[in-house]
C-alpha positions, 0 to 999 in steps of 0.5 A: 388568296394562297392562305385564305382560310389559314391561321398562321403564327408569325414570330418577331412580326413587329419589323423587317423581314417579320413585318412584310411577311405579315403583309404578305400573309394578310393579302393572301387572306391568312389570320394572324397571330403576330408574336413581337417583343416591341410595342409596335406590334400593337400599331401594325395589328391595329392598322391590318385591323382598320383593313379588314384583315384578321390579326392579333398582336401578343408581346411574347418573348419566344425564349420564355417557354411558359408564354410561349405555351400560353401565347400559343393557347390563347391563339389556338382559343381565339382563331380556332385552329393553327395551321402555319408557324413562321419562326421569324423572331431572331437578333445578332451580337456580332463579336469575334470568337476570342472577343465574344462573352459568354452573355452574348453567347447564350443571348443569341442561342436563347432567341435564335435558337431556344426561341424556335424550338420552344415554338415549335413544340408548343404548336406542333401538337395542334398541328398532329392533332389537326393532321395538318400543319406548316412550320417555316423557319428562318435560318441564314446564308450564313450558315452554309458559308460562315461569316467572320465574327458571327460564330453565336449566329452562325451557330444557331442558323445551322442548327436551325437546318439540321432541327428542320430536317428532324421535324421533316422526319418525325412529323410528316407522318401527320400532314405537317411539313417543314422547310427553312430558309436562308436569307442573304443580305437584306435590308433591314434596321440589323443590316443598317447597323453594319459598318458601312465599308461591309455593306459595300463590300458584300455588294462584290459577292452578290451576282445580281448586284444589290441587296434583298427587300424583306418581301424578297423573304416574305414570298418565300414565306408564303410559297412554303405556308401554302399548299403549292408547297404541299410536297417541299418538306426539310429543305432550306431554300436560300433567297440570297441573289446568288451570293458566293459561297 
């Protein structure tokens, strides 16, 4: 029960790496305010529910400032407090540079990265308030090695590291810490759309020799929300089996 008593707000918790992170959390005693922008949301809250978890499910669209300011007053009135945001929510619109248009382009900045900033401003207020605060976000392996027809991804991922190690700066001073991490291959409904000769051939550049699960992540998640982590602030620690870069 690492986050018994801990409100946390998880982004893109419906799915894969957001869905075992809510398990996670809801296991380790933390309520939930889980933010997705698909109906299964309503399905996972209501099961945690029938288990006696403390969970709410609000369909958010993270790039959308306004409801995002709004999701998150709405979770601050209901629970009371907000100690820990997981900037979770994330998509791909793999193409290569000379092929990638414009829409998707700016479609994966909206979310990965425009999503995580406006979260972050909309929670962080409460957390100085509070003098106490956890924020984590996802970012990529990727953004450390690069990665072949992802430069809308890679490009968001890395920016994640360097906004993490600002906020690091700038709100340490109030209790509040921040870290990312940076997943490697993981089993997910977004990696299972990849070409199945790249899924085998990844397998070559990961020393323990198979791919992540999404609670691989989600304990990861957990460590940096909790209070063992109370010291770890602006780094990015990368979950990938080793993968070379």
């Amino acid at each position: 029960m690492r986050l018994k008593d801990k409100v946390a707000i998880i982004t893109g918790g419906a799915n894969g790496i957001g869905l075992a992170t809510v398990q996670a959390f809801a296991r380790e005693g933390a309520s939930i305010a889980m933010w997705d922008v698909v109906d299964k949301g309503e399905e996972v809250a209501a099961g945690l529910k029938a288990q006696g978890h403390r969970v709410t499910f609000s369909k958010v669209n993270v790039t959308d400032s306004d409801q995002v300011q709004k999701a998150t007053e709405a979770a601050r009135k209901y629970f009371g407090r907000i100690d820990i945001l997981i900037n979770n929510a994330g998509i791909t619109k793999d193409r290569t540079l000379l092929k990638m248009s414009r829409q998707e382009w700016d479609d994966v900045i909206a979310v990965n990265l425009t999503g995580v900033f406006n979260c972050t401003q909309a929670v962080a207020p409460i957390m100085k308030e509070q003098q106490y605060g956890r924020i984590v976000s996802a970012s990529s392996n990727v953004a450390i090695r690069g990665n072949y027809g992802q430069t809308n991804y890679v490009a968001t991922k890395s920016a994640i590291i360097g906004m993490t190690k600002v906020w690091a700066m700038e709100l340490g001073r109030y209790g509040i810490t921040a870290n990312c991490i940076a997943p490697g291959f993981i089993k997910t409904a977004m990696t299972d759309a990849m070409p199945e000769e790249v899924r085998k051939a990844s397998l070559a550049h990961i020393p323990v020799g198979f791919w992540g699960e999404p609670s691989d992540i989600a304990h990861g998640y957990v460590y940096l929300a909790s209070d063992e982590a109370r010291f770890v602030s602006g780094i990015c620690l990368t979950i990938d089996g080793g993968t070379a870069r």
